[in-house]
CHARMM internal coordinates of N, CA and C (Angstrom, degrees):
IC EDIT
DIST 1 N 1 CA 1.4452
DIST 1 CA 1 C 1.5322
ANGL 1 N 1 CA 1 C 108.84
DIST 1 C 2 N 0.9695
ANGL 1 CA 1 C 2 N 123.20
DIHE 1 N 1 CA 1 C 2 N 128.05
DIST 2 N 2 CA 1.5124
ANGL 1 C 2 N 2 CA 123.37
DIHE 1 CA 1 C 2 N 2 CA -169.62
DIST 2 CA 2 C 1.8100
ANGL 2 N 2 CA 2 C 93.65
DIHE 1 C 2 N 2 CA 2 C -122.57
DIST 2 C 3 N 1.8675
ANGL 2 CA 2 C 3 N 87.20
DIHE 2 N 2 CA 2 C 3 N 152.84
DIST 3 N 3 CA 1.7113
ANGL 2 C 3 N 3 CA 108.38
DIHE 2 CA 2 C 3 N 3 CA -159.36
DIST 3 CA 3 C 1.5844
ANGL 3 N 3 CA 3 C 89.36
DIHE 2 C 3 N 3 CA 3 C -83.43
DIST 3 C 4 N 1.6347
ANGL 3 CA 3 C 4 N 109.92
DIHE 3 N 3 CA 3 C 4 N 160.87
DIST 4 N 4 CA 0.9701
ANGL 3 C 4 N 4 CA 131.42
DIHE 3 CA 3 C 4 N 4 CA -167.87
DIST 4 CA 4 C 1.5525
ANGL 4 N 4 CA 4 C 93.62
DIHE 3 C 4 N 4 CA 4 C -100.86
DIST 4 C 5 N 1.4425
ANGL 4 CA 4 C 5 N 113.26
DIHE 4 N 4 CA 4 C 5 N 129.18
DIST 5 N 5 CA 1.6200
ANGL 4 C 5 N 5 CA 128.78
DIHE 4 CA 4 C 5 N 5 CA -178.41
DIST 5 CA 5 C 1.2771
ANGL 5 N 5 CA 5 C 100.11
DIHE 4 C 5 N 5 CA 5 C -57.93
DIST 5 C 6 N 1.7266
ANGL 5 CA 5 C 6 N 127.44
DIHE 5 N 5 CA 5 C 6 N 165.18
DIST 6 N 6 CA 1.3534
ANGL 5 C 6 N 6 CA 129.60
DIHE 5 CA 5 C 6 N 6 CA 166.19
DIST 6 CA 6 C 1.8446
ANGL 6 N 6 CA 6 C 121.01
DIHE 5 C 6 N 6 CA 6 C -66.50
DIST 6 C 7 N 0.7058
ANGL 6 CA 6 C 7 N 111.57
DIHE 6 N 6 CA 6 C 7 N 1.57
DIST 7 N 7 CA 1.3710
ANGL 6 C 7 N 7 CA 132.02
DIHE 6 CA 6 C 7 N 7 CA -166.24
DIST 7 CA 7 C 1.6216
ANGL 7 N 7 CA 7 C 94.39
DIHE 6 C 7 N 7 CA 7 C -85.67
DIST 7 C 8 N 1.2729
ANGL 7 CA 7 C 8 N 104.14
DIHE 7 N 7 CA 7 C 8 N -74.86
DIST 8 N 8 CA 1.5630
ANGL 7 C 8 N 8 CA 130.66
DIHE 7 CA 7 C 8 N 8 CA -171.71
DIST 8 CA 8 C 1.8521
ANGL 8 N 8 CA 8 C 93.52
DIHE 7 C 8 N 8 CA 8 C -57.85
DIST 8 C 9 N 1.1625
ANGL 8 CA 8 C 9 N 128.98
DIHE 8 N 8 CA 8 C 9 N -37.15
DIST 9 N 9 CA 1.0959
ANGL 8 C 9 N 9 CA 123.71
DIHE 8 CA 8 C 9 N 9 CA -147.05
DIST 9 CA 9 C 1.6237
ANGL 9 N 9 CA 9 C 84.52
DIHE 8 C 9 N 9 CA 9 C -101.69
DIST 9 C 10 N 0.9225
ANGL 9 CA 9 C 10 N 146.45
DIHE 9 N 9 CA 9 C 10 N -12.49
DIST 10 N 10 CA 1.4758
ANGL 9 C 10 N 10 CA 152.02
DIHE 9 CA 9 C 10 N 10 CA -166.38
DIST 10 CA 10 C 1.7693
ANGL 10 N 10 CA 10 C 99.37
DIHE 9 C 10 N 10 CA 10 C -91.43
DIST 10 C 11 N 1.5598
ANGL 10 CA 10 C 11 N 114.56
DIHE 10 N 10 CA 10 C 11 N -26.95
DIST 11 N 11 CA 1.7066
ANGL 10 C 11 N 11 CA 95.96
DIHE 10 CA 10 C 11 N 11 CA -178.42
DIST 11 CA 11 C 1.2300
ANGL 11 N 11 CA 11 C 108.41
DIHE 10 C 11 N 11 CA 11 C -91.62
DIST 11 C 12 N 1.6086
ANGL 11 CA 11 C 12 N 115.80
DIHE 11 N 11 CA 11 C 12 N 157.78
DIST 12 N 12 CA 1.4564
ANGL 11 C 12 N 12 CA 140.04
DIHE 11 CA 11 C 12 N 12 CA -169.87
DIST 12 CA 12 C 1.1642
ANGL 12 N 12 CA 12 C 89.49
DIHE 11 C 12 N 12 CA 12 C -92.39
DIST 12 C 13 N 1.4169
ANGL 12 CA 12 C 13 N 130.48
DIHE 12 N 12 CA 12 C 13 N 129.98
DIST 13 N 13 CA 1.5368
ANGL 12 C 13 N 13 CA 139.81
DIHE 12 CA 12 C 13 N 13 CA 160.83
DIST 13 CA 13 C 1.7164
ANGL 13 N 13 CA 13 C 92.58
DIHE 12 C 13 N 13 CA 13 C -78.35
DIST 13 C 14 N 1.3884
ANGL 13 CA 13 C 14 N 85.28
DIHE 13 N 13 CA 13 C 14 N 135.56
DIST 14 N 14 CA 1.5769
ANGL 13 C 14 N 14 CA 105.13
DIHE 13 CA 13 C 14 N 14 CA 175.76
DIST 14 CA 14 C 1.7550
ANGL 14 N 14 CA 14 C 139.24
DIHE 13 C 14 N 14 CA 14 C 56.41
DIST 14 C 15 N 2.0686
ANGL 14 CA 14 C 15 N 86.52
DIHE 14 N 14 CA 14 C 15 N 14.92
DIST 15 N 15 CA 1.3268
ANGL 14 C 15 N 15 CA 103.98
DIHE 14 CA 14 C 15 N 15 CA 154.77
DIST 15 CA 15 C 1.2377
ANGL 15 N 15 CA 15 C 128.48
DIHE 14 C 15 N 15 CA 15 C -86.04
DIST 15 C 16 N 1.1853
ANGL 15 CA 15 C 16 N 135.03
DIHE 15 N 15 CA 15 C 16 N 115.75
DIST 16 N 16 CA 1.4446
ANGL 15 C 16 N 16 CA 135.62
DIHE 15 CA 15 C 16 N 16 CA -178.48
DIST 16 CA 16 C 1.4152
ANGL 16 N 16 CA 16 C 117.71
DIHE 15 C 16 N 16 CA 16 C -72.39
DIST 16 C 17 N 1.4290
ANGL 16 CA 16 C 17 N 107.51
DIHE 16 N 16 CA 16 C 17 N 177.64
DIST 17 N 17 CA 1.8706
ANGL 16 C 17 N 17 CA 110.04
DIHE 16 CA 16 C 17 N 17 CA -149.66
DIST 17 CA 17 C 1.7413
ANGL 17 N 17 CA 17 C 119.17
DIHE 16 C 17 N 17 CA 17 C 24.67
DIST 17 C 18 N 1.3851
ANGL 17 CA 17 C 18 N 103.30
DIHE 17 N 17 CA 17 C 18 N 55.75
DIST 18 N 18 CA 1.6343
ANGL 17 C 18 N 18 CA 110.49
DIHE 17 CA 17 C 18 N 18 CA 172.16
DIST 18 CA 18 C 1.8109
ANGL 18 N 18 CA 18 C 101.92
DIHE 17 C 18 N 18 CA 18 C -93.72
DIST 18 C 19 N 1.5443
ANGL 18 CA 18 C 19 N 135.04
DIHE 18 N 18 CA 18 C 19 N 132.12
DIST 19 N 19 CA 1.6605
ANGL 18 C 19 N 19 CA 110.00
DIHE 18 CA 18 C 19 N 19 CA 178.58
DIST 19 CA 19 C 1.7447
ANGL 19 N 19 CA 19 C 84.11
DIHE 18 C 19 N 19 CA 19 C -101.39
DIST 19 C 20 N 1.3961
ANGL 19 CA 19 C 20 N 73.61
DIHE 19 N 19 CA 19 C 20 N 177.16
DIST 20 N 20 CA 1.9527
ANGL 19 C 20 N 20 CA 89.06
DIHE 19 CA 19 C 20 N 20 CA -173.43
DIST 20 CA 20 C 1.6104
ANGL 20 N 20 CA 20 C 106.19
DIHE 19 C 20 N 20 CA 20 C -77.58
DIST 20 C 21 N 1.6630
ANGL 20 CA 20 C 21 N 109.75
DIHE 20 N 20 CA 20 C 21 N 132.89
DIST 21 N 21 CA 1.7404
ANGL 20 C 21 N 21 CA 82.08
DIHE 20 CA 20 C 21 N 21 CA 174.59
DIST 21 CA 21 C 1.6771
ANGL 21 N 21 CA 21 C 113.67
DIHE 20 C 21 N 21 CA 21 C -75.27
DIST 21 C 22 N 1.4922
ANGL 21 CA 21 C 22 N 92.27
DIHE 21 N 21 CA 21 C 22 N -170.03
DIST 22 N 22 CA 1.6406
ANGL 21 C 22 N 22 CA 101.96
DIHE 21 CA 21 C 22 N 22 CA -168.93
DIST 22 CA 22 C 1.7325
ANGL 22 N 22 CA 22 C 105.45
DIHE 21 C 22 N 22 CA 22 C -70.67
DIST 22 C 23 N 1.0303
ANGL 22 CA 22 C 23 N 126.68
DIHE 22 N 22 CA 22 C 23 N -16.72
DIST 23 N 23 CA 1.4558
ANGL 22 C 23 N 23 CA 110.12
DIHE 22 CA 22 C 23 N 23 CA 140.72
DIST 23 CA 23 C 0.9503
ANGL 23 N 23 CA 23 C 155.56
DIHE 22 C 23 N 23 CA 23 C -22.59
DIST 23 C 24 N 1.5971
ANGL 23 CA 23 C 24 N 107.31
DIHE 23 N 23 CA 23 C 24 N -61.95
DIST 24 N 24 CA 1.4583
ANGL 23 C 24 N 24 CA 124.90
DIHE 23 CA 23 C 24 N 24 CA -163.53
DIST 24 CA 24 C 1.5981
ANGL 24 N 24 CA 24 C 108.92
DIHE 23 C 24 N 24 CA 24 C -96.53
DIST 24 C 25 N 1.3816
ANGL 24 CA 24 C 25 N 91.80
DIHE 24 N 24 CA 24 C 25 N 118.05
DIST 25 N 25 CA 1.9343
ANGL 24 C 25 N 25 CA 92.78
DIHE 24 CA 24 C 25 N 25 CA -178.54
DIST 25 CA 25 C 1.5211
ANGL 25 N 25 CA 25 C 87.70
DIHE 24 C 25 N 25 CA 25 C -111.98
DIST 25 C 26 N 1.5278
ANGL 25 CA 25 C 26 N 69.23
DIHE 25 N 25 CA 25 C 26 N 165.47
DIST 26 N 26 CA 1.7934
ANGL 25 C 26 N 26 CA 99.79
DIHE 25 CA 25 C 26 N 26 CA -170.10
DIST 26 CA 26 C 0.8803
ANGL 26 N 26 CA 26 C 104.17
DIHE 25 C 26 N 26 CA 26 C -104.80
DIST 26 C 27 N 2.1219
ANGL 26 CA 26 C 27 N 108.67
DIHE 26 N 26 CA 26 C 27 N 154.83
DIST 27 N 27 CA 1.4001
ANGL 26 C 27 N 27 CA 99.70
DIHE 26 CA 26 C 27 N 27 CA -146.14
DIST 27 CA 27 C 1.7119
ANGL 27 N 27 CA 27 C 78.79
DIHE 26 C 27 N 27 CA 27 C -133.69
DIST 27 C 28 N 0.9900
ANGL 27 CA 27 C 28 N 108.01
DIHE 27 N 27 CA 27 C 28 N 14.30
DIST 28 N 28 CA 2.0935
ANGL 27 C 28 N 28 CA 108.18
DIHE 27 CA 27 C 28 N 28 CA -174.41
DIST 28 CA 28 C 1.5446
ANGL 28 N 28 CA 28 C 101.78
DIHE 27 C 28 N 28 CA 28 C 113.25
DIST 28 C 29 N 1.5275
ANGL 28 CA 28 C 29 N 98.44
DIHE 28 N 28 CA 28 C 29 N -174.79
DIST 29 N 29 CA 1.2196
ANGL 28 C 29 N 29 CA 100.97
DIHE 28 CA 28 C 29 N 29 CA 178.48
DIST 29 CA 29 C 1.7398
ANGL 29 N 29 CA 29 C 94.72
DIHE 28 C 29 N 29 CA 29 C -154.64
DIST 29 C 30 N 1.6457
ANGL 29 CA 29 C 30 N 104.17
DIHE 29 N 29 CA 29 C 30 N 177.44
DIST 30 N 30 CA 1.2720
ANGL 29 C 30 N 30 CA 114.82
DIHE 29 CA 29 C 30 N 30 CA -154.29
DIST 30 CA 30 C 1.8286
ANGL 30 N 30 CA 30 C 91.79
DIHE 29 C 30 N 30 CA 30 C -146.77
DIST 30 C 31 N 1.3353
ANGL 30 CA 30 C 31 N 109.76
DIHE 30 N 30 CA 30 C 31 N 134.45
DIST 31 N 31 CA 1.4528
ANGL 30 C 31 N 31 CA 134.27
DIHE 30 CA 30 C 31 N 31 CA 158.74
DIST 31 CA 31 C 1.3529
ANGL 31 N 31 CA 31 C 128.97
DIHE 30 C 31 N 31 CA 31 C -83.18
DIST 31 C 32 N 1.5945
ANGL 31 CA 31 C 32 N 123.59
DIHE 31 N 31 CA 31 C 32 N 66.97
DIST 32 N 32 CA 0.9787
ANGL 31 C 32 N 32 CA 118.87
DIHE 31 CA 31 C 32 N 32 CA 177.41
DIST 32 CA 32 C 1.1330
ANGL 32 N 32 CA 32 C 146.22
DIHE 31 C 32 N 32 CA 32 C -47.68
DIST 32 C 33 N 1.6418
ANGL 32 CA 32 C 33 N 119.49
DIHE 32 N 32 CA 32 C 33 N 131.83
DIST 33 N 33 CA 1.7725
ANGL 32 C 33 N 33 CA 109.91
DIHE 32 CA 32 C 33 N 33 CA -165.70
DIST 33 CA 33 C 1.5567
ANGL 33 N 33 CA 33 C 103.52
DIHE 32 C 33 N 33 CA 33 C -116.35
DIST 33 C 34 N 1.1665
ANGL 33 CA 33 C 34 N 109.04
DIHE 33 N 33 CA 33 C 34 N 36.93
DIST 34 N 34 CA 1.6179
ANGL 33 C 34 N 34 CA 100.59
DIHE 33 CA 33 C 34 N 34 CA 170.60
DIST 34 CA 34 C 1.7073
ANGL 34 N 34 CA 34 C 111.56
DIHE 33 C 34 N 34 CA 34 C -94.74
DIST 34 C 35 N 1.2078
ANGL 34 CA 34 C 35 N 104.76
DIHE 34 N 34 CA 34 C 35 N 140.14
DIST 35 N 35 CA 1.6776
ANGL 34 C 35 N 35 CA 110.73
DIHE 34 CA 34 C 35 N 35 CA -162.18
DIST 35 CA 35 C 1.7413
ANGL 35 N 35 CA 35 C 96.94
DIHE 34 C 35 N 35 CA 35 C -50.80
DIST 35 C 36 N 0.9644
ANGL 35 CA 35 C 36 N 100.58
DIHE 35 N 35 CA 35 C 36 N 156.63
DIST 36 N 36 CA 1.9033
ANGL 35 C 36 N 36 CA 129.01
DIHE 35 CA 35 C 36 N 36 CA -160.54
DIST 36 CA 36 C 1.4470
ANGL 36 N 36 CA 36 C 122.67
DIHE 35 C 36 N 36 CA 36 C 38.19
DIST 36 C 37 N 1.7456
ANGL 36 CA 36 C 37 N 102.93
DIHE 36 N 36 CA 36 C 37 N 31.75
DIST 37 N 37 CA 1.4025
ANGL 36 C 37 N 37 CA 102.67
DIHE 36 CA 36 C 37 N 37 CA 178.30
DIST 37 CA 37 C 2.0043
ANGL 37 N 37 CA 37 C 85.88
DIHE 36 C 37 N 37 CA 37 C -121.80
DIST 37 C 38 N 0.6700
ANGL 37 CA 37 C 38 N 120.30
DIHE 37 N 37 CA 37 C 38 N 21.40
DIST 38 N 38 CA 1.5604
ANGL 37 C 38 N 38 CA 116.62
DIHE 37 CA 37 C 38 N 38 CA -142.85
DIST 38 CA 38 C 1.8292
ANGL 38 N 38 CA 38 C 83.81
DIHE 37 C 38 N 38 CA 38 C -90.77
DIST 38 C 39 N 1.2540
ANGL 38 CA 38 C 39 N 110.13
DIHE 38 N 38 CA 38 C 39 N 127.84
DIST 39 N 39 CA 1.5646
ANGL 38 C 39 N 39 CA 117.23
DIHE 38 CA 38 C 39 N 39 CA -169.63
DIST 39 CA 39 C 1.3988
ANGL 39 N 39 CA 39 C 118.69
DIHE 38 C 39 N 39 CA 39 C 94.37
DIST 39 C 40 N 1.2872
ANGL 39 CA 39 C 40 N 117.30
DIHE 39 N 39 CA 39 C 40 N 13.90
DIST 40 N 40 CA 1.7533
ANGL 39 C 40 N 40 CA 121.51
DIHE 39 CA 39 C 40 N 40 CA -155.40
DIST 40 CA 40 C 1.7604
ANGL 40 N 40 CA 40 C 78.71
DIHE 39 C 40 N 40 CA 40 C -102.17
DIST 40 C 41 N 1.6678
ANGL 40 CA 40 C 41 N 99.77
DIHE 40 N 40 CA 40 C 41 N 156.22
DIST 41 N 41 CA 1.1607
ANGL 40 C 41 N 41 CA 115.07
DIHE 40 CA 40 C 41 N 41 CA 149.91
DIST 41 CA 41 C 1.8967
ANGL 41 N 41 CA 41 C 126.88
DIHE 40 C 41 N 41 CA 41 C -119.14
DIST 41 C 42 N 0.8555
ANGL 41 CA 41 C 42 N 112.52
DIHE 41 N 41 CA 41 C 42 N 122.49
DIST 42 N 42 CA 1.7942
ANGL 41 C 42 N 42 CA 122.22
DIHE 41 CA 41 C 42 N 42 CA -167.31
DIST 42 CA 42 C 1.4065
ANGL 42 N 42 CA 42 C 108.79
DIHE 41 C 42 N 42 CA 42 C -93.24
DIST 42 C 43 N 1.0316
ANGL 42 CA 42 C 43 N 143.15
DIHE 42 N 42 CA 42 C 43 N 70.61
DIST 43 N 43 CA 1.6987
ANGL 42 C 43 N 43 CA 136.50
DIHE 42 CA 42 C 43 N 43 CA -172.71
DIST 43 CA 43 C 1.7647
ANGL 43 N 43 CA 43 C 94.42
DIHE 42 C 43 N 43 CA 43 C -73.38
DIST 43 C 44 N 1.2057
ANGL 43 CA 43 C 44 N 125.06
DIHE 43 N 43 CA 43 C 44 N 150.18
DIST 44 N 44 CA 1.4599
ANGL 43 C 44 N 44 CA 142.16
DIHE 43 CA 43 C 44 N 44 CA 160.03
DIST 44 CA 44 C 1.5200
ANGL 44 N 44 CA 44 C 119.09
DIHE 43 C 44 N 44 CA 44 C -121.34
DIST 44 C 45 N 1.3990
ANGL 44 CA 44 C 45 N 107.74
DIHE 44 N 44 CA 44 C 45 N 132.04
DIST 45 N 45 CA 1.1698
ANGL 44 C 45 N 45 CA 137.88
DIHE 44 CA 44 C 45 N 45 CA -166.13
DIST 45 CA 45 C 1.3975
ANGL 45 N 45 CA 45 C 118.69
DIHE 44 C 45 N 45 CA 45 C -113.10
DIST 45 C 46 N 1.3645
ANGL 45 CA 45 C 46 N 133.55
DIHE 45 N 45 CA 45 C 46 N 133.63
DIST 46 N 46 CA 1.5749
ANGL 45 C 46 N 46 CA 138.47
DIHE 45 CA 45 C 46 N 46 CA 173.28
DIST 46 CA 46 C 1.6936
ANGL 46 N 46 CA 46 C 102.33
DIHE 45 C 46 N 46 CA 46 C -126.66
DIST 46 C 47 N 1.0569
ANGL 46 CA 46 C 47 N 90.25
DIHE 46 N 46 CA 46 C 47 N 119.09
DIST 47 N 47 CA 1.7622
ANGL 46 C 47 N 47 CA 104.84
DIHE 46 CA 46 C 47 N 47 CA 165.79
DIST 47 CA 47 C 2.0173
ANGL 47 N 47 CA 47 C 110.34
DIHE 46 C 47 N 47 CA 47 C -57.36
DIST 47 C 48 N 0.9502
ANGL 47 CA 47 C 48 N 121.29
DIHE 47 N 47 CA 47 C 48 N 113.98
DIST 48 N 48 CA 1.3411
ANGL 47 C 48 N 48 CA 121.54
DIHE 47 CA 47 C 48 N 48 CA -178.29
DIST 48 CA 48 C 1.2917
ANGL 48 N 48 CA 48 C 119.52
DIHE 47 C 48 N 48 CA 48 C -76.82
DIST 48 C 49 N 1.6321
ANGL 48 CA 48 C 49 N 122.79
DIHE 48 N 48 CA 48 C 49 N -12.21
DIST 49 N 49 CA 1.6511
ANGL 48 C 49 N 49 CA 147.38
DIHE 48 CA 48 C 49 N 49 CA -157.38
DIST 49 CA 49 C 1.5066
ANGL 49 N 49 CA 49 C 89.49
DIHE 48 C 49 N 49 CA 49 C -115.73
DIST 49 C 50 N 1.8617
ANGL 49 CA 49 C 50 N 132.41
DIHE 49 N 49 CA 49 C 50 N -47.39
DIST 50 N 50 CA 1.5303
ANGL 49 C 50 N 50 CA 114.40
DIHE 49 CA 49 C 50 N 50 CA -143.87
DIST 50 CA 50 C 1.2713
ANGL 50 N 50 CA 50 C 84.44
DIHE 49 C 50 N 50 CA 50 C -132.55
DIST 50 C 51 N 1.3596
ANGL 50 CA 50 C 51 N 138.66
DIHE 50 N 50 CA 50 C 51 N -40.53
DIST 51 N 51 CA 1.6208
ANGL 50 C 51 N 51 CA 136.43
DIHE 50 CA 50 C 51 N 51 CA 174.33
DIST 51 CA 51 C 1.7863
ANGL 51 N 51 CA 51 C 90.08
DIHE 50 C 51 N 51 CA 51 C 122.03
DIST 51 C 52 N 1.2642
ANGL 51 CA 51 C 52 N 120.65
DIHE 51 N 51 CA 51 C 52 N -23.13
DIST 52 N 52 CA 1.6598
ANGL 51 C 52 N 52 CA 122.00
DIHE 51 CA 51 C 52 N 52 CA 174.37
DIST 52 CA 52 C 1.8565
ANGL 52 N 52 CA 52 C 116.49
DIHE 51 C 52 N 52 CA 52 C -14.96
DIST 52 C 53 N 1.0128
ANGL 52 CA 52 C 53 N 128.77
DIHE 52 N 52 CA 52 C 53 N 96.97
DIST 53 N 53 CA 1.6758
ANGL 52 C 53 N 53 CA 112.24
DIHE 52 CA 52 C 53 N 53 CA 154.71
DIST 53 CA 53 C 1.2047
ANGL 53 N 53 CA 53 C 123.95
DIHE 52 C 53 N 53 CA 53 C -94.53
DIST 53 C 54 N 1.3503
ANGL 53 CA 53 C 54 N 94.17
DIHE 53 N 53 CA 53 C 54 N 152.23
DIST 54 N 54 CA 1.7325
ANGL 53 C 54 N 54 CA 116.67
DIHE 53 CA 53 C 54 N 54 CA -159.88
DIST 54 CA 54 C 1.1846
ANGL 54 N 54 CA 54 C 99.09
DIHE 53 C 54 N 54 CA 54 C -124.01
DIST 54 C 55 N 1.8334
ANGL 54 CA 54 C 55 N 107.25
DIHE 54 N 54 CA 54 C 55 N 147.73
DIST 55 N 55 CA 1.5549
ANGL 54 C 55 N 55 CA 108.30
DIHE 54 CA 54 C 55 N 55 CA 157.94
DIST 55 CA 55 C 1.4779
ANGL 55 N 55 CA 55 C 95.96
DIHE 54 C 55 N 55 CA 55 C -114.70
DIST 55 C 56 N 1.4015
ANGL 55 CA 55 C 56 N 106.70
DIHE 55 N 55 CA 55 C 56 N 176.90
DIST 56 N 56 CA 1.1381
ANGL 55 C 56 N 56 CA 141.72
DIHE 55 CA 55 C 56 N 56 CA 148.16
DIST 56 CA 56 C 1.4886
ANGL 56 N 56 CA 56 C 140.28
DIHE 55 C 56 N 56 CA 56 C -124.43
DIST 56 C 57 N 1.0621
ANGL 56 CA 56 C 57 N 132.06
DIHE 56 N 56 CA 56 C 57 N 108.07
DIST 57 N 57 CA 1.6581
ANGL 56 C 57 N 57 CA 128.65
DIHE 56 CA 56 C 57 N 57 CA -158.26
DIST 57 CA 57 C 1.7171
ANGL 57 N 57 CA 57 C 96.16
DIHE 56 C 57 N 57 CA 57 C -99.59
DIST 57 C 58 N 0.8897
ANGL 57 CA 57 C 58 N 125.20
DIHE 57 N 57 CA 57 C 58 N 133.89
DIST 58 N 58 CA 1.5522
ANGL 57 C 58 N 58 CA 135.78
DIHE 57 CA 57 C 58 N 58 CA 121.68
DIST 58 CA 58 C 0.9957
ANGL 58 N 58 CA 58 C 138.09
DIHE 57 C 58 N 58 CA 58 C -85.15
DIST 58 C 59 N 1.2216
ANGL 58 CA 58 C 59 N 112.45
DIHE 58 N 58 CA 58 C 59 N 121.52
DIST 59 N 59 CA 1.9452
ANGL 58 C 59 N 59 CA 113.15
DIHE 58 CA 58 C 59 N 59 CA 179.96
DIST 59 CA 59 C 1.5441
ANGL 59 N 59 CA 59 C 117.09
DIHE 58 C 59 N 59 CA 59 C -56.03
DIST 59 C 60 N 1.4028
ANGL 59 CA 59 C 60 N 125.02
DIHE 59 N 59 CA 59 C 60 N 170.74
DIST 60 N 60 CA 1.5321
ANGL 59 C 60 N 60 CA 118.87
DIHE 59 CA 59 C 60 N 60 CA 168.71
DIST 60 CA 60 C 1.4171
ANGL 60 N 60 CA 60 C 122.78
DIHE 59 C 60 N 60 CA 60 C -89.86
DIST 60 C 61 N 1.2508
ANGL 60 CA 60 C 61 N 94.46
DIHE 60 N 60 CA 60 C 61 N 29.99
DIST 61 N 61 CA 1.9164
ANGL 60 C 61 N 61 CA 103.90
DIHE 60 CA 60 C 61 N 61 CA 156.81
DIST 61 CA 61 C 0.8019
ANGL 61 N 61 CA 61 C 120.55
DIHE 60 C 61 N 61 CA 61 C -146.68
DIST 61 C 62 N 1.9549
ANGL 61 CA 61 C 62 N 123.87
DIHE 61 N 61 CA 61 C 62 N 21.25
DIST 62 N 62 CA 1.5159
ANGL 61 C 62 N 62 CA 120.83
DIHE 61 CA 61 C 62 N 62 CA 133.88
DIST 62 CA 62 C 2.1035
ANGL 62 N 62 CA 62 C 86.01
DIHE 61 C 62 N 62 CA 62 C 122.74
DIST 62 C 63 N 1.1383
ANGL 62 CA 62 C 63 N 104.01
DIHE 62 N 62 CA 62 C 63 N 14.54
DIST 63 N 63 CA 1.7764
ANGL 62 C 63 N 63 CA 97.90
DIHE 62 CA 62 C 63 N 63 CA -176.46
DIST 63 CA 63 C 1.2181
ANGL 63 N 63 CA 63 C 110.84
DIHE 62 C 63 N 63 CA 63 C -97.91
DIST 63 C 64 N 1.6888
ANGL 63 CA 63 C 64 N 120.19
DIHE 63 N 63 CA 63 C 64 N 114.57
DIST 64 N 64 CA 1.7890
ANGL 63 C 64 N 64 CA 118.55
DIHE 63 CA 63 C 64 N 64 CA -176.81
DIST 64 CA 64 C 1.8266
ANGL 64 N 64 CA 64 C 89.80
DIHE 63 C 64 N 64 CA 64 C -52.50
DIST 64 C 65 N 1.4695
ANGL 64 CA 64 C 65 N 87.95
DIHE 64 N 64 CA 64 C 65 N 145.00
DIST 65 N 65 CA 1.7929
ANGL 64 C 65 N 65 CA 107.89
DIHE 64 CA 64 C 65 N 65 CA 161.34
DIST 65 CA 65 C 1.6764
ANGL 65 N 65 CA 65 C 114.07
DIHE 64 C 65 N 65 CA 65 C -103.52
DIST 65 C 66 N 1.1720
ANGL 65 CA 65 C 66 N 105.62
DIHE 65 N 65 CA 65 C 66 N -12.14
DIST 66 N 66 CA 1.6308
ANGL 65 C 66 N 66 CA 117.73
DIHE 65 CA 65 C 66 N 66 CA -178.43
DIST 66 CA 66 C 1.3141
ANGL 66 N 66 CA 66 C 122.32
DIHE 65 C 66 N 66 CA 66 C 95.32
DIST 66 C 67 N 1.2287
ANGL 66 CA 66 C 67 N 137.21
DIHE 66 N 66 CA 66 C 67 N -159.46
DIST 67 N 67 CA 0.9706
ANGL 66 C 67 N 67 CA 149.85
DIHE 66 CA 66 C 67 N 67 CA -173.05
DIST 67 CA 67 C 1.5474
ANGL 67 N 67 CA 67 C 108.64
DIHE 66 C 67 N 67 CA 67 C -103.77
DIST 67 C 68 N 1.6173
ANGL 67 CA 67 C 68 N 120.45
DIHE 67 N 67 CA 67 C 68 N 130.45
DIST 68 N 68 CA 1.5623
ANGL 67 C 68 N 68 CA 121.22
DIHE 67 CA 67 C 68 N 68 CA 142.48
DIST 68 CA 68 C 0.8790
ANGL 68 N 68 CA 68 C 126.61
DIHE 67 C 68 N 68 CA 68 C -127.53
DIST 68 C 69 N 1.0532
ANGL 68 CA 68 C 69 N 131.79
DIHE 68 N 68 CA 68 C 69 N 171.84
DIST 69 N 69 CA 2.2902
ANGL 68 C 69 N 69 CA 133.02
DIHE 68 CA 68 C 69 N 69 CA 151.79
DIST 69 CA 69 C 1.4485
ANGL 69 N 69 CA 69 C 112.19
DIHE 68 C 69 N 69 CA 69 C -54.24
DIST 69 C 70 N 1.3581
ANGL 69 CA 69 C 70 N 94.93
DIHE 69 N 69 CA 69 C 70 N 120.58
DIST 70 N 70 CA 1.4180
ANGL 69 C 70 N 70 CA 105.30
DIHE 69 CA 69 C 70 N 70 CA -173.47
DIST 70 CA 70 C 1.4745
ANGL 70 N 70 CA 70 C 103.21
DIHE 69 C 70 N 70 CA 70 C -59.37
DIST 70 C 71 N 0.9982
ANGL 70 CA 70 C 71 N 132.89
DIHE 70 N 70 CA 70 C 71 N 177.22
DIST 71 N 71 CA 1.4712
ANGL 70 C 71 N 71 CA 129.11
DIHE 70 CA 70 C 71 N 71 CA -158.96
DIST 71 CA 71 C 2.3039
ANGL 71 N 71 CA 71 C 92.72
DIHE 70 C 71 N 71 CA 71 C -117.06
END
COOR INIT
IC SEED 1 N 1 CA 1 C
IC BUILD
């Protein structure tokens, strides 16, 4: 299990308007179709420094949900 860089360890899960640091590249994103997500946008994130993945949710009327650990 490898430690999560200070970078990674610096974002608030589920604070909104957080940007990704210069680490974290993006890996695509995904349109979830599970009922009451339906319109959501999911971006995924990999830490390039710690190996960490991240999501990001958007609601379906455009509101960041923030950042979590990808599951």
């Amino acid at each position: 299990m490898s430690i999560m860089c200070p970078a990674c360890q610096a974002i608030m899960p589920g604070l909104t308007g957080i940007e990704p640091h210069a680490e974290l590249g993006h890996q695509g994103f995904i349109h979830p179709n599970q009922r009451g997500r339906e319109g959501c946008r999911e971006d995924h994130f990999r830490c390039l420094a710690c190996g960490s993945k991240w999501l990001r949710e958007t609601d379906k009327w455009g509101t960041d949900l923030g950042f979590k650990l990808a599951p």
